[in-house]
Backbone as CSV, one residue per row, in Angstrom:
resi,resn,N_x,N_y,N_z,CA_x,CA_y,CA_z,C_x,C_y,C_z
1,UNK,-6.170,-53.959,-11.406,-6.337,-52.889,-12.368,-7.226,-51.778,-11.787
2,UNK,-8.218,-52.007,-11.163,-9.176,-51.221,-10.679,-8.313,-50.643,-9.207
3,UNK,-7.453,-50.918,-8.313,-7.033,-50.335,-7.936,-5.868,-49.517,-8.266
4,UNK,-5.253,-49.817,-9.243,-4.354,-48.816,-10.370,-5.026,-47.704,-10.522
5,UNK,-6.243,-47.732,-11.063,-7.311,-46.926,-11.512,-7.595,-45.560,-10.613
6,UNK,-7.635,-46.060,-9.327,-8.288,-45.425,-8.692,-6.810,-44.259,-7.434
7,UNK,-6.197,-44.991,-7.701,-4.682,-44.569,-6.647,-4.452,-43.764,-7.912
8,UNK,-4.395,-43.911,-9.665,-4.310,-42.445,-10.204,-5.167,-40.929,-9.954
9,UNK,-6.443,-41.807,-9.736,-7.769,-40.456,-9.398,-7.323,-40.387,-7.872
10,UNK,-7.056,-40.575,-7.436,-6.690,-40.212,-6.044,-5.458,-39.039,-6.149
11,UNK,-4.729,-39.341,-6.782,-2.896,-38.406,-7.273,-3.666,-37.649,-7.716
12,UNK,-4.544,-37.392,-8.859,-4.779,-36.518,-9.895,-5.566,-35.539,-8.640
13,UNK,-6.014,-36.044,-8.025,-7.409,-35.222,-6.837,-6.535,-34.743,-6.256
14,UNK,-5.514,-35.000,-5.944,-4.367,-34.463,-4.405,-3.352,-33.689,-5.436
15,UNK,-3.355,-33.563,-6.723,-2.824,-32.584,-7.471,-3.319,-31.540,-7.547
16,UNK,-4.401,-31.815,-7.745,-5.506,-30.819,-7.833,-5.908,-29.459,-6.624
17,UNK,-5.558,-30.367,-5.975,-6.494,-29.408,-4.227,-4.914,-29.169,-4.286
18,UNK,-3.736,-29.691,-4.352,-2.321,-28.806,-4.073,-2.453,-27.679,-4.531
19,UNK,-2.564,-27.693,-6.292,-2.541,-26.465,-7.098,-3.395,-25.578,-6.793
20,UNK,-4.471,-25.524,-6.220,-5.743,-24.630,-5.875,-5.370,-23.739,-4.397
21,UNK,-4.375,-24.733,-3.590,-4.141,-24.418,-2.071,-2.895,-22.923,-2.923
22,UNK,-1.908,-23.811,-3.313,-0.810,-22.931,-4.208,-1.511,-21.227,-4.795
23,UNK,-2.439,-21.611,-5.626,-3.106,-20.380,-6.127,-3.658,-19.897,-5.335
24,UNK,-4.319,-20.005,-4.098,-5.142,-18.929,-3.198,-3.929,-18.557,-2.443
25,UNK,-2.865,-19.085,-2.279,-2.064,-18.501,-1.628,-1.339,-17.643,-2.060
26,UNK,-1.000,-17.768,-3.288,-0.351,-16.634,-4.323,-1.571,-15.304,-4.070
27,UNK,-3.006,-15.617,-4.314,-3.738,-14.652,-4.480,-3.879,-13.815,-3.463
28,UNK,-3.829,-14.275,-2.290,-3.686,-13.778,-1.052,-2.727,-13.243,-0.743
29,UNK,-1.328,-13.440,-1.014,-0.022,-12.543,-0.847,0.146,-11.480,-1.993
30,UNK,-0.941,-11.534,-3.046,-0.747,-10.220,-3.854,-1.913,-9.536,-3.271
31,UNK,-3.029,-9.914,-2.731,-3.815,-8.692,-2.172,-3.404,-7.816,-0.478
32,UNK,-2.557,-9.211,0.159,-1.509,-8.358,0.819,-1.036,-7.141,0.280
33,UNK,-0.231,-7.730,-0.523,0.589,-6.595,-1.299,0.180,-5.549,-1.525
34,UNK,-0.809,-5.350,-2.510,-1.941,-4.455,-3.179,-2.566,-3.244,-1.911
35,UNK,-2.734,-3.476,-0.863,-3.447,-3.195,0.143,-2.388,-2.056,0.813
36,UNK,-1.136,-3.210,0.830,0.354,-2.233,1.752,0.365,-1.053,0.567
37,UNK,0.223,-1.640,-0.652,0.471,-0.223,-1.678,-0.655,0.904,-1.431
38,UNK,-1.577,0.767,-1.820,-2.771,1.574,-1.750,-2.757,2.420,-0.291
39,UNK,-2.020,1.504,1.530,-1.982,2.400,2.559,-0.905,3.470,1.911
40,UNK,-0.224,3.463,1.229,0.990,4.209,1.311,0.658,4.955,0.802
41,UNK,-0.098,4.773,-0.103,-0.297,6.064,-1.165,-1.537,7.117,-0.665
42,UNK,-2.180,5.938,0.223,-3.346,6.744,0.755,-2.398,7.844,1.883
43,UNK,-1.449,7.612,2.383,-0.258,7.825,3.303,0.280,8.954,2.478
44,UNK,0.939,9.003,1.557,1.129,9.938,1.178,0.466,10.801,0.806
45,UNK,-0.732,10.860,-0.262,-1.926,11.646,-0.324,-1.888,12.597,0.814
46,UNK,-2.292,11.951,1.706,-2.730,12.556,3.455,-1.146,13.879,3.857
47,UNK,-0.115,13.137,3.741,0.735,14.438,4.239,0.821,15.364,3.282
48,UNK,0.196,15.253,1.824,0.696,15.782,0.852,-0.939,17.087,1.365
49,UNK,-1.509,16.486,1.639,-3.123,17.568,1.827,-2.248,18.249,3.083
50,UNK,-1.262,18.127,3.880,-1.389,18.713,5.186,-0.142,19.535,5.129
51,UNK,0.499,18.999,3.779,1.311,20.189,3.344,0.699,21.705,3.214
52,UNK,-0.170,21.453,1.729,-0.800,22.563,1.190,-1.588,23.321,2.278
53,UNK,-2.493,22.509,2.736,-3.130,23.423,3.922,-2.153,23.792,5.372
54,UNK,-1.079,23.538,5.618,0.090,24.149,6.322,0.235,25.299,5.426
55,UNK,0.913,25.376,4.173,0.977,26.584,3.250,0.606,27.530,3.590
56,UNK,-0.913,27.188,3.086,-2.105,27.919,3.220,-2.297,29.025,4.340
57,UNK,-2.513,28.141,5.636,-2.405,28.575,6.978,-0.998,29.540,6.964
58,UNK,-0.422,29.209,7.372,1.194,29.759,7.350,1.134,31.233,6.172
59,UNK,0.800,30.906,5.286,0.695,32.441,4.128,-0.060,33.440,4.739
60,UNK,-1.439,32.676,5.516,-2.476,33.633,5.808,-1.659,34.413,7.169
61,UNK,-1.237,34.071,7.981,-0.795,33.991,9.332,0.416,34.846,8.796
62,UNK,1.472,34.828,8.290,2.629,35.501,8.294,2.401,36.541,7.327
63,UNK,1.351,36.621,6.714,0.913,37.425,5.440,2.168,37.887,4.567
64,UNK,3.276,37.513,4.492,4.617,38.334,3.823,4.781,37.108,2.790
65,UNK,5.877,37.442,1.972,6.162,36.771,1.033,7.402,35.924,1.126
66,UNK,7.080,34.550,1.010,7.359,33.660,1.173,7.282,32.806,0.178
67,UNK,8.786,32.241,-0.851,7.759,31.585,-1.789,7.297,30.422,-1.443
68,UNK,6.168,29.345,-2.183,5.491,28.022,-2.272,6.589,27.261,-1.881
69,UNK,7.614,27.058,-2.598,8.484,26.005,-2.375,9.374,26.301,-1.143
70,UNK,9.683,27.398,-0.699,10.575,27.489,0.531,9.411,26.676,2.109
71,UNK,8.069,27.294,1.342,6.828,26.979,2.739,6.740,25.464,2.655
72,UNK,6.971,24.820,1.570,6.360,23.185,1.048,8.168,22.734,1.829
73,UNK,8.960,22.910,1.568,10.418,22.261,2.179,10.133,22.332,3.789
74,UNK,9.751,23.908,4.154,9.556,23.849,5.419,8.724,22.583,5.976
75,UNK,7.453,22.550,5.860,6.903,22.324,6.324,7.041,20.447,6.383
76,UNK,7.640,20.262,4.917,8.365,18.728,5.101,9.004,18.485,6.092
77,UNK,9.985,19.164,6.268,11.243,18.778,7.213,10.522,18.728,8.762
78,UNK,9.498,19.760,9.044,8.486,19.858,9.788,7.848,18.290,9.796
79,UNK,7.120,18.065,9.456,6.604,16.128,8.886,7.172,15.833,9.139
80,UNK,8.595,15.215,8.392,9.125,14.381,8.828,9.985,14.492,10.223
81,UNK,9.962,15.587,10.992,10.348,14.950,12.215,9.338,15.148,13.058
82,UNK,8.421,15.269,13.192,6.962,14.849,14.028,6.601,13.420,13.497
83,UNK,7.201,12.539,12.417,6.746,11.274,12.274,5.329,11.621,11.469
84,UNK,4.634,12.404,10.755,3.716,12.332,10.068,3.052,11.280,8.731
């Protein structure tokens, strides 16, 4: 009986440390996650500042009229093929 006893607390213990291994591992592949999100956005942020100040530059420099959105397309298509 006493070893009945004890081969259950043994299962129940090795249930236990499974489910805990299970949950840090879940927790760990969502702060993965969380992290890839936040580079991207920090990623986008960043070309989105190097838009406006391209604009910027570019308005001052060509001084003519040009609208916002023709300079903001430019300067995308610009980005994206330098890999920015």
């Amino acid at each position: 009986m006493l070893k009945n006893i004890k081969n259950k607390a043994e299962k129940v213990s090795s249930d236990i440390l499974k489910e805990a291994h299970e949950e840090a591992e879940t927790i760990v592949k969502r702060a993965k996650l969380e992290a890839e999100r936040e580079k991207e956005k920090a990623t986008d942020e960043i070309k989105n500042q190097v838009v406006d100040l391209a604009v910027l530059v570019s308005s001052k420099a060509l001084e003519e009229s040009i609208d916002e959105d023709q300079h903001r397309r430019l300067i995308k298509d610009f980005i994206a093929k330098v890999g920015i």
